[in-house]
Z-matrix of the N, CA and C atoms (Angstrom, degrees):
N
C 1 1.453
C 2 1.521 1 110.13
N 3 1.132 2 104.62 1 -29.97
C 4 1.944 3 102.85 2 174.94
C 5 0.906 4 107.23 3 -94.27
N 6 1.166 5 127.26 4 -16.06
C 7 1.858 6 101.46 5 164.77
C 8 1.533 7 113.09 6 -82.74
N 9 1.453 8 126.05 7 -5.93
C 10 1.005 9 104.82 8 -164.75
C 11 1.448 10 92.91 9 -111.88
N 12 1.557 11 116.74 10 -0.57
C 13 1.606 12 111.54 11 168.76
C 14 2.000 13 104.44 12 -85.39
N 15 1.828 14 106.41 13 -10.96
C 16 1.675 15 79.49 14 178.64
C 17 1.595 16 105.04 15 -102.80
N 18 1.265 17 109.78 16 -5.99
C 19 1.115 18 103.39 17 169.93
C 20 1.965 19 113.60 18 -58.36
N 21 1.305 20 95.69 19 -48.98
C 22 1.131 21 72.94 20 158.59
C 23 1.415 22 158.62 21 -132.58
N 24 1.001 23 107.13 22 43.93
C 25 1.771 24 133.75 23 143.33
C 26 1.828 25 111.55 24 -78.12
N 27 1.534 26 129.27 25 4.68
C 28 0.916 27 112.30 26 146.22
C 29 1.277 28 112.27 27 -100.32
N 30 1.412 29 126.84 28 -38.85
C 31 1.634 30 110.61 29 164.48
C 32 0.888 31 107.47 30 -37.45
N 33 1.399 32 142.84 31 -71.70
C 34 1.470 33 132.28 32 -145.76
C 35 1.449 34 100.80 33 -91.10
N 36 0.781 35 124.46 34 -29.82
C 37 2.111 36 111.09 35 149.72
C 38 1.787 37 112.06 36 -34.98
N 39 1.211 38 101.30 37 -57.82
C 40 1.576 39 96.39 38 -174.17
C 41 1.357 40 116.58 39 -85.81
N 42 1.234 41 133.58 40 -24.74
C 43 1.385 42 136.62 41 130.66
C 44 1.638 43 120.35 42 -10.53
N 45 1.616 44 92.63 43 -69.94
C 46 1.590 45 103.86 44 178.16
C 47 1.940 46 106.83 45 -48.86
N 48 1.282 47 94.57 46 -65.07
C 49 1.593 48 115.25 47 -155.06
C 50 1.477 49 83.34 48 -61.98
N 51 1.270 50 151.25 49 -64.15
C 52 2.394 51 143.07 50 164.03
C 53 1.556 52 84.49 51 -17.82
N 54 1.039 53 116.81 52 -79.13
C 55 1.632 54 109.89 53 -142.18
C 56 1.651 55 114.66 54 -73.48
N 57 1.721 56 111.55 55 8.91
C 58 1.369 57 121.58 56 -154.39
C 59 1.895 58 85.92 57 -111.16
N 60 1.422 59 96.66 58 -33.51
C 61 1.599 60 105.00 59 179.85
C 62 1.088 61 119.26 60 -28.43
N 63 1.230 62 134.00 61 134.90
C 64 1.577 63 134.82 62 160.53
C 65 1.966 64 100.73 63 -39.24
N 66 1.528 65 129.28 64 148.93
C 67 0.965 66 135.23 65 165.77
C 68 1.357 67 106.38 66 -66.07
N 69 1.574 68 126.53 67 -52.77
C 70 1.553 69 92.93 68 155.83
C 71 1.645 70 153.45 69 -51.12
N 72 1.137 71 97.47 70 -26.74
C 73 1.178 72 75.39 71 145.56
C 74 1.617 73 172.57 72 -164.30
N 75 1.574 74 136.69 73 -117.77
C 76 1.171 75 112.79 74 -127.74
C 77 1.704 76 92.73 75 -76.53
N 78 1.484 77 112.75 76 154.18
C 79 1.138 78 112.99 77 -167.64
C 80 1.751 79 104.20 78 -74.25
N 81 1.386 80 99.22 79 179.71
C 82 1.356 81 98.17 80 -177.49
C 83 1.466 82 121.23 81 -112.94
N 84 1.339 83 118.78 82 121.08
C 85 2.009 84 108.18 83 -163.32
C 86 1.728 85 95.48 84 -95.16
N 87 1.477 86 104.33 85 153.60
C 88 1.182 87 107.81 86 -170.97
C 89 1.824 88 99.48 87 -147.63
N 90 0.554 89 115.59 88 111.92
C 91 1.478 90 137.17 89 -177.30
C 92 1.648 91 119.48 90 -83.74
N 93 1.523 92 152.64 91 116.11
C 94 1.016 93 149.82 92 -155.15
C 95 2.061 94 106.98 93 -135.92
N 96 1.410 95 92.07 94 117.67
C 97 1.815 96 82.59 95 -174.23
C 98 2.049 97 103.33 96 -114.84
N 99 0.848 98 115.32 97 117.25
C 100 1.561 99 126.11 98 171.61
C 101 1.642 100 109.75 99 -54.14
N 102 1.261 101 131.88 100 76.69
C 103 1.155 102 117.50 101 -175.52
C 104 2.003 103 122.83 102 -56.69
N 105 1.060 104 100.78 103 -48.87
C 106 1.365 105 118.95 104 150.44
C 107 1.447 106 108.80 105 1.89
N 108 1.478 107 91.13 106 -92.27
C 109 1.708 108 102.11 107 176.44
C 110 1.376 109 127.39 108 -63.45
N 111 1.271 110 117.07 109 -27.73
C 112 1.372 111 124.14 110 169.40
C 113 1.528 112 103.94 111 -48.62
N 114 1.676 113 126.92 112 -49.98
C 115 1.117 114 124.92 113 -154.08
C 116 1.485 115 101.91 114 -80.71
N 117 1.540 116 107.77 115 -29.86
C 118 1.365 117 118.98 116 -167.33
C 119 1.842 118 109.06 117 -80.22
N 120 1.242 119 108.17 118 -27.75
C 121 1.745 120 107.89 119 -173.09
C 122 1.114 121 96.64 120 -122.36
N 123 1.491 122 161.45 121 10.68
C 124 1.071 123 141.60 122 -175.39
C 125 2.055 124 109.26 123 -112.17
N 126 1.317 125 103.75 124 132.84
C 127 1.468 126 124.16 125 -158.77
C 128 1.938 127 101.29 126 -50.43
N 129 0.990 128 100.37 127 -43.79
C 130 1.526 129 107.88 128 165.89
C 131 1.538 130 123.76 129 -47.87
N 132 1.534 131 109.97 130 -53.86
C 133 1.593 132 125.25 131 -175.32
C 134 1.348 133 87.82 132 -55.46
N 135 1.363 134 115.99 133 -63.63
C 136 1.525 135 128.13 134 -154.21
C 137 2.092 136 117.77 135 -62.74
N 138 1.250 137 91.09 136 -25.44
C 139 1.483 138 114.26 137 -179.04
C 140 1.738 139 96.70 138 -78.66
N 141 1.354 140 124.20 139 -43.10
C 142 1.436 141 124.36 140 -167.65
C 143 1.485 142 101.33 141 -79.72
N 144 1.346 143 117.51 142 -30.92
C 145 1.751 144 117.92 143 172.74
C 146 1.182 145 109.89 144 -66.92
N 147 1.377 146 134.15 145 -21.66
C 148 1.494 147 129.97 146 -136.90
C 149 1.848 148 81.65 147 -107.10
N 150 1.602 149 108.77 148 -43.50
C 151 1.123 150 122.47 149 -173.98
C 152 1.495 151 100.71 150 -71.46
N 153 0.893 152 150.12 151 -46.65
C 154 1.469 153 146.99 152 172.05
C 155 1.748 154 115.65 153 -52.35
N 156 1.166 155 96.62 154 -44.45
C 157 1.694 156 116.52 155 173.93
C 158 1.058 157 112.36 156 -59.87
N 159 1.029 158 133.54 157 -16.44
C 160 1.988 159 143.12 158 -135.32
C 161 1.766 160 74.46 159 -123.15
N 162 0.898 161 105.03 160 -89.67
C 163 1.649 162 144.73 161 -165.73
C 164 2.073 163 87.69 162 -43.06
N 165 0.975 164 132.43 163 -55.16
C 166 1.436 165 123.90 164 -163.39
C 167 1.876 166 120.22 165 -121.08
N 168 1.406 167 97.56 166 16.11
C 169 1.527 168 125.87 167 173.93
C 170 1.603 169 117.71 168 -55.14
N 171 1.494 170 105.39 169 -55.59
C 172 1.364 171 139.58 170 -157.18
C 173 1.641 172 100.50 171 -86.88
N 174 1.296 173 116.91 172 -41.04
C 175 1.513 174 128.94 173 161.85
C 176 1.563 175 125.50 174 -71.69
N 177 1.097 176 112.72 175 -25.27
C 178 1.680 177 104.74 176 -172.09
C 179 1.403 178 76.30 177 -105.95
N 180 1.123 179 149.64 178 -32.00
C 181 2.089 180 126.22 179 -176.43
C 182 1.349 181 94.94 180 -82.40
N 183 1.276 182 152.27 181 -20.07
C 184 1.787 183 138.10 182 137.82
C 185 1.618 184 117.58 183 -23.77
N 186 1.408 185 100.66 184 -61.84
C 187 1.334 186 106.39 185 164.99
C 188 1.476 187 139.82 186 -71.18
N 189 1.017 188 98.45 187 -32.80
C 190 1.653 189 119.10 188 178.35
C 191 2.369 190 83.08 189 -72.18
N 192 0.761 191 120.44 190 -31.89
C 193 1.707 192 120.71 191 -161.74
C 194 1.747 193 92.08 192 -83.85
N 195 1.108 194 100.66 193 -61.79
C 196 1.968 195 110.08 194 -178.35
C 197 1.891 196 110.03 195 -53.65
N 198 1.186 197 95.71 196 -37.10
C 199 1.659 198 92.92 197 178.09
C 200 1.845 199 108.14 198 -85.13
N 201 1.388 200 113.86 199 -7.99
C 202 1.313 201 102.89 200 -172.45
C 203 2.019 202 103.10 201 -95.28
N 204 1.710 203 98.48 202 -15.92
C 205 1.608 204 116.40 203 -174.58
C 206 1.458 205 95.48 204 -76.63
N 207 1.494 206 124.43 205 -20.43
C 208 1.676 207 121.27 206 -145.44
C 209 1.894 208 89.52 207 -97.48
N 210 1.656 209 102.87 208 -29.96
C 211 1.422 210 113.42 209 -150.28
C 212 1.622 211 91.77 210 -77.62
N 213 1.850 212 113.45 211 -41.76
C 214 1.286 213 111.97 212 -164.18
C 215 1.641 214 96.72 213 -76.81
N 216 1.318 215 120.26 214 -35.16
C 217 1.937 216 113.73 215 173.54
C 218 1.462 217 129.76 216 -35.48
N 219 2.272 218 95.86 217 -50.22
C 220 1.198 219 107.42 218 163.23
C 221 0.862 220 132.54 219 -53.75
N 222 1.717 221 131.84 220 -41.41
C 223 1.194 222 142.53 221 174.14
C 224 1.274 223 116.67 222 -55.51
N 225 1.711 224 113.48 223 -46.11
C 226 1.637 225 95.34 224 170.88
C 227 1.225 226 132.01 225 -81.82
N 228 1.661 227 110.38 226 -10.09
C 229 1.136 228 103.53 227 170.60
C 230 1.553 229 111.74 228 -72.10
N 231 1.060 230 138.15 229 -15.12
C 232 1.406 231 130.57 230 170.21
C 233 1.594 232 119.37 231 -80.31
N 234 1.174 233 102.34 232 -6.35
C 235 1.460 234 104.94 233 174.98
C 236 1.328 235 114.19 234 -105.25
N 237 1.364 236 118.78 235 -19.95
C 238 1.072 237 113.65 236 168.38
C 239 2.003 238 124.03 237 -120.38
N 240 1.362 239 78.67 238 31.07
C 241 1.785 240 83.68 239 173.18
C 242 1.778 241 117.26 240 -84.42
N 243 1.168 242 100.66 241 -15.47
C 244 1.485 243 76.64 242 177.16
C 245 1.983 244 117.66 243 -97.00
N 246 1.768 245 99.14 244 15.44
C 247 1.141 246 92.30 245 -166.48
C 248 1.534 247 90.26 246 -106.16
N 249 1.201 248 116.56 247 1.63
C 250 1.662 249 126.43 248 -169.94
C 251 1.593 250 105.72 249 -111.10
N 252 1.835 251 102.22 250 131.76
C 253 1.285 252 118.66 251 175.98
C 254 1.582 253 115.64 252 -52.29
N 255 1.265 254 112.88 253 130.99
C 256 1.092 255 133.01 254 -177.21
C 257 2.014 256 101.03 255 -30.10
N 258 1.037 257 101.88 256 -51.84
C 259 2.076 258 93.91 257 -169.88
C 260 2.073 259 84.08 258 -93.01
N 261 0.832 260 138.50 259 -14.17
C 262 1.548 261 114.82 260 156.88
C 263 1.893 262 114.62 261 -61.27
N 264 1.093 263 94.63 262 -41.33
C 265 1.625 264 94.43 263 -170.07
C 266 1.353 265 103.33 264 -90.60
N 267 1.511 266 124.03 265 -1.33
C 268 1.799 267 106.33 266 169.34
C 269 1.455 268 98.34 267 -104.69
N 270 1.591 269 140.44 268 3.57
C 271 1.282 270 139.88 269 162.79
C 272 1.281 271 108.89 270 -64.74
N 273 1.399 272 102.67 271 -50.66
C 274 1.719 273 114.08 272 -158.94
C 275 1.810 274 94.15 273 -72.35
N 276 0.834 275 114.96 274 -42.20
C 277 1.655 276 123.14 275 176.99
C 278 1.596 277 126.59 276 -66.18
N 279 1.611 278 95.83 277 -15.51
C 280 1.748 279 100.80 278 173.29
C 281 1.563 280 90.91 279 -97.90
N 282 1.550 281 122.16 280 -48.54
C 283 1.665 282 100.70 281 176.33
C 284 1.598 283 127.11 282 -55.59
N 285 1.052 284 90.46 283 -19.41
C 286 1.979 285 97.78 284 173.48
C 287 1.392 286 118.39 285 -70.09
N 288 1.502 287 109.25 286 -40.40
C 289 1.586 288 105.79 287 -179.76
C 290 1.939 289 102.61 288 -87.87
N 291 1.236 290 108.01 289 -43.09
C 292 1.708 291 96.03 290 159.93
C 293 1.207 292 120.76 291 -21.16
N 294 1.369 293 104.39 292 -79.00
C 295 1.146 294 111.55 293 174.09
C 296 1.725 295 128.35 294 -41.63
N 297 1.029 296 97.56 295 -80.31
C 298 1.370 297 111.31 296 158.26
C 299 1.986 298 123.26 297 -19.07
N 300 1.306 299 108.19 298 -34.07
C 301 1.311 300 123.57 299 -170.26
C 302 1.509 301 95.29 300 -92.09
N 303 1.853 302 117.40 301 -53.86
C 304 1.549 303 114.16 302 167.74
C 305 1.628 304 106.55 303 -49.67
N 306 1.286 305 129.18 304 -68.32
C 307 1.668 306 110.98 305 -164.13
C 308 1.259 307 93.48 306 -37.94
N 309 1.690 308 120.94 307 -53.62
C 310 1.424 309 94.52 308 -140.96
C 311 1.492 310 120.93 309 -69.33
N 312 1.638 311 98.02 310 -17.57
C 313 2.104 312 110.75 311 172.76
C 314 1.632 313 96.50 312 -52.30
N 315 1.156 314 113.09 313 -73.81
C 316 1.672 315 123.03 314 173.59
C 317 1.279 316 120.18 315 -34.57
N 318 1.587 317 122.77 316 -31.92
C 319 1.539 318 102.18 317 168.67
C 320 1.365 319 116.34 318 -82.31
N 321 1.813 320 122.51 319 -37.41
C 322 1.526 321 108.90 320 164.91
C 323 1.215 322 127.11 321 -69.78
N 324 1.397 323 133.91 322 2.29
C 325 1.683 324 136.24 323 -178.53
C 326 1.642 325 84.64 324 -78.09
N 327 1.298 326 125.19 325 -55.21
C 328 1.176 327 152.13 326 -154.87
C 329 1.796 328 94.73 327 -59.55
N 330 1.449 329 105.12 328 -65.66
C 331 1.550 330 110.15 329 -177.37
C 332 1.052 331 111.76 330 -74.04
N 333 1.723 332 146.86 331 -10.06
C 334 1.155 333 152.19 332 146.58
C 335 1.135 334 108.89 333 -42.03
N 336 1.458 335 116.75 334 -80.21
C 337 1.520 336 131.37 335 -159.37
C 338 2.049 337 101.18 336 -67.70
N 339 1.383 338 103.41 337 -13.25
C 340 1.367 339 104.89 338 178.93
C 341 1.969 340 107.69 339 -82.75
N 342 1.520 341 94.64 340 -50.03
C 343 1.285 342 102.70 341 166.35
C 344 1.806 343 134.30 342 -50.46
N 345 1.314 344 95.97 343 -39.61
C 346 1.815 345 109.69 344 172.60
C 347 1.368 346 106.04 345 -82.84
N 348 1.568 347 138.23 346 -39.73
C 349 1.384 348 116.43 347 168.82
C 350 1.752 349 116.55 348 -80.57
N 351 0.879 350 129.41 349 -30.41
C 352 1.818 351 139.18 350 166.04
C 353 2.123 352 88.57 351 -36.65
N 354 1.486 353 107.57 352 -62.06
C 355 1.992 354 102.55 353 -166.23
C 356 1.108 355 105.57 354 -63.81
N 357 1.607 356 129.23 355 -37.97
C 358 1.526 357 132.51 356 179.16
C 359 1.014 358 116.93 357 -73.27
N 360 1.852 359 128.15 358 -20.59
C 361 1.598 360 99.91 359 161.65
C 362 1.586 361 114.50 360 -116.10
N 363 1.483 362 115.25 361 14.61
C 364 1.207 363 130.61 362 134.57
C 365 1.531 364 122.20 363 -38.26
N 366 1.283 365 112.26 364 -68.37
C 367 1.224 366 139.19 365 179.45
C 368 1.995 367 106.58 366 -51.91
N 369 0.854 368 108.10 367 -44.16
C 370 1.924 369 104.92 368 -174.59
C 371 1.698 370 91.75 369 -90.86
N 372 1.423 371 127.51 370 -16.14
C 373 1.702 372 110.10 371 167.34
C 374 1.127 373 109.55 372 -88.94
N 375 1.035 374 126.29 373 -21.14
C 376 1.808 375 131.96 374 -176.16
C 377 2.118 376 89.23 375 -76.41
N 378 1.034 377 105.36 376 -63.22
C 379 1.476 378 105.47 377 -174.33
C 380 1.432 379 112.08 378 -43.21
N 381 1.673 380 127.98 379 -36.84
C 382 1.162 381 108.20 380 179.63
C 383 1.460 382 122.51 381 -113.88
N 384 1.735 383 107.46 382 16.15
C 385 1.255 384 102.68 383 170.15
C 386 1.548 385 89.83 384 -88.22
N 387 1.451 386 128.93 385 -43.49
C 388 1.595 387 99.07 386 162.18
C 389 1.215 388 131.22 387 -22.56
N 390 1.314 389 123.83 388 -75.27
C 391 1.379 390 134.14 389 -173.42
C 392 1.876 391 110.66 390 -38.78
N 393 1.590 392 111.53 391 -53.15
C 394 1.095 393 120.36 392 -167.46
C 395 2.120 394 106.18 393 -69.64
N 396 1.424 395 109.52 394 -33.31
C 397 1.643 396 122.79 395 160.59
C 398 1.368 397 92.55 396 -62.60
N 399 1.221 398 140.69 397 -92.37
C 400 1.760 399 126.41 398 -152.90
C 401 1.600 400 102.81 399 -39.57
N 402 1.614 401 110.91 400 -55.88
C 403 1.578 402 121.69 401 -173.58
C 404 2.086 403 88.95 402 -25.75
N 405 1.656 404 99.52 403 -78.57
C 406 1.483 405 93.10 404 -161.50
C 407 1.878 406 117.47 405 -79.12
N 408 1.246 407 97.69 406 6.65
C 409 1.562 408 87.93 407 164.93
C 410 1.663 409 101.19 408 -73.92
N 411 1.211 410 121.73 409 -45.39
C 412 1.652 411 127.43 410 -151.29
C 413 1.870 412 93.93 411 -85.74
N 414 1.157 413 115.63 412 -25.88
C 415 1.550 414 120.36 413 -176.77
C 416 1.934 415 106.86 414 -85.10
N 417 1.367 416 105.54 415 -39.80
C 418 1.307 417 82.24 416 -177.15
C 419 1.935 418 105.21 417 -129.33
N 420 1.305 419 96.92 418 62.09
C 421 1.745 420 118.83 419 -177.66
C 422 1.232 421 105.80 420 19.72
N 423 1.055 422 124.07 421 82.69
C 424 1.537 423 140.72 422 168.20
C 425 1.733 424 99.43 423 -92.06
N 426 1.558 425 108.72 424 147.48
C 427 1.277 426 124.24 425 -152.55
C 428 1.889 427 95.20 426 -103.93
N 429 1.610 428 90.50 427 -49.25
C 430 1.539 429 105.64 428 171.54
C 431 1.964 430 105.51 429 -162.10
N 432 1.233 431 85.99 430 144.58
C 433 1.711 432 98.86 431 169.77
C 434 1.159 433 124.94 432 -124.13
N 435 1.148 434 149.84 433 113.92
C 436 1.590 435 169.18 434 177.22
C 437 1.436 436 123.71 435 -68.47
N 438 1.298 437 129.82 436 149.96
C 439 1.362 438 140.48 437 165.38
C 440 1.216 439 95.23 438 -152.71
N 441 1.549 440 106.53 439 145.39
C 442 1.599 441 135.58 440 175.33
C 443 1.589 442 103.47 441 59.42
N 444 1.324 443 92.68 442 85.62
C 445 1.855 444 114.50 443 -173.50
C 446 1.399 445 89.85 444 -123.51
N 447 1.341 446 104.71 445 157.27
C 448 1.672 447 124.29 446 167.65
C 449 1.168 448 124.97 447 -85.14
N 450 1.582 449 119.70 448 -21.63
C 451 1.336 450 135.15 449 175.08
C 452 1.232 451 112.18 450 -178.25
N 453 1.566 452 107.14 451 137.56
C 454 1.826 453 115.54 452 -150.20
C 455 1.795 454 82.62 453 -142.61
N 456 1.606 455 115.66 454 132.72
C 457 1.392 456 107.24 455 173.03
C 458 2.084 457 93.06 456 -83.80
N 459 1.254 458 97.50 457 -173.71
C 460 1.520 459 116.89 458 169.97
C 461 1.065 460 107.95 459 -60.56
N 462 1.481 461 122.12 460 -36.02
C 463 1.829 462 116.11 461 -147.47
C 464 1.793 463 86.80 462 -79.83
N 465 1.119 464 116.61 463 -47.99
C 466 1.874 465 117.86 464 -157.40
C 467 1.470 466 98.31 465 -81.19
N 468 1.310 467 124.49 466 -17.56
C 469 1.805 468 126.94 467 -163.81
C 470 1.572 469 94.03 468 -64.44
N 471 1.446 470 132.10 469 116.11
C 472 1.478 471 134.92 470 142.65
C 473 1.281 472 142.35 471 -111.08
N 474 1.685 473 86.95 472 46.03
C 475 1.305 474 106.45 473 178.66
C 476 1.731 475 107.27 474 -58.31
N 477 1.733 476 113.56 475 -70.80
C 478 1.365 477 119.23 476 -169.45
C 479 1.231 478 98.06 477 -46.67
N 480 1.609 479 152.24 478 -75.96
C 481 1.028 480 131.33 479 -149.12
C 482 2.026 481 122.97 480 -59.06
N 483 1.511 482 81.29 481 -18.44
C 484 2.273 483 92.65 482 171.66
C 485 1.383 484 91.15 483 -53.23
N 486 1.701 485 104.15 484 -83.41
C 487 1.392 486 118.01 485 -177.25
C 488 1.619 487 121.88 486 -12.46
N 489 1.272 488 111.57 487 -63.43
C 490 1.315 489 134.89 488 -172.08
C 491 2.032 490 104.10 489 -54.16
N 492 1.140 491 93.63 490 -67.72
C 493 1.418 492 99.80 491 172.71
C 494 1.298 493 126.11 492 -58.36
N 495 1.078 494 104.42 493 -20.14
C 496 2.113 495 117.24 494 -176.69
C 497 1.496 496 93.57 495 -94.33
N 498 1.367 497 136.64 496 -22.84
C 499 1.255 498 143.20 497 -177.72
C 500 1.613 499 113.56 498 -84.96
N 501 0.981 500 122.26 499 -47.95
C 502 1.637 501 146.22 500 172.32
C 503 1.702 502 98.99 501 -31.59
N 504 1.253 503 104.98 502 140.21
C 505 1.257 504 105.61 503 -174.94
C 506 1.684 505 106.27 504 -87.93
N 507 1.924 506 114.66 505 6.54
C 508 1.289 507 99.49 506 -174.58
C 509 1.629 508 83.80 507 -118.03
N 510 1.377 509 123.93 508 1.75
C 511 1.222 510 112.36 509 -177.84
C 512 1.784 511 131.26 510 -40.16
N 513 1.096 512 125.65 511 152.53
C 514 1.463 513 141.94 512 -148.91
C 515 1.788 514 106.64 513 -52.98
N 516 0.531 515 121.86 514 144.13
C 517 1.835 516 118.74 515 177.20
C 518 1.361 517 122.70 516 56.19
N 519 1.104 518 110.87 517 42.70
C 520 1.607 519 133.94 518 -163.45
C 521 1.423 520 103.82 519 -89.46
């Protein structure tokens, strides 16, 4: 919470100290990028989901299949417990929670290994929508550029042009 109260009391420090500037001079450009959307519309983000999807499709409908085999087991064992001897129906009921206890290891190994590849190809689109933000901070003399603002007008937002460039078939880290 305090960093994110000096974060911003230094924005609005430097805010203050732009608008404190002499009118001569040179104004100050400030540039604002939506990471959000970058991850959400840009051909790269969308290529690393598609690749994750591809890659962990075939594994979560294993699971999604074992929990639907576990659900119909349960079911008969409830339909047929009162016709089953007392140590038949507490067998069938320790393999159910066995079981039951394996999916559930298998769905977090599952959401782990889903979670650690999701940051790593997170991680190489985040790296070059960086690259493609410095590209136009240093190309069109930007003073400072921002992500995760509370309110950004139209004029400073450069989100579309990230997008655009991360989209480009000659775009940066290609």
């Amino acid at each position: 919470m305090k960093t994110i109260a000096l974060q911003w009391l230094s924005a609005a420090a430097l805010i203050t100290a732009a608008a404190a500037a002499p009118v001569a001079a040179q104004e100050l450009k400030i540039g604002y990028v939506n990471s959000e959307r970058v991850m959400r519309e840009s051909n790269p983000a969308k290529a690393a989901q598609a690749k994750l999807q591809a890659e962990f499709s075939k594994r979560e409908k294993e699971l999604d299949d074992a929990a639907a085999k576990l659900k119909v087991a349960a079911d008969k064992l409830e339909k047929e417990a009162i016709t089953l001897s007392e140590a038949e129906r507490n067998r069938r009921q320790r393999e159910l929670v066995e079981s039951d206890r394996d999916l559930q290891r298998k769905r977090r190994e599952f959401q782990e290994d889903l979670n650690q590849r999701r940051n790593e190809e997170l991680a190489g689109v985040i790296e070059r929508a960086n690259r493609v933000i410095r590209q136009i901070y240093e190309s069109e003399k930007y003073d400072l550029v921002l992500q995760e603002v509370i309110f950004a007008g139209a004029r400073v937002d450069i989100t579309e042009k990230v997008i655009k460039i991360l989209n480009s078939p000659a775009g940066p880290g290609k």
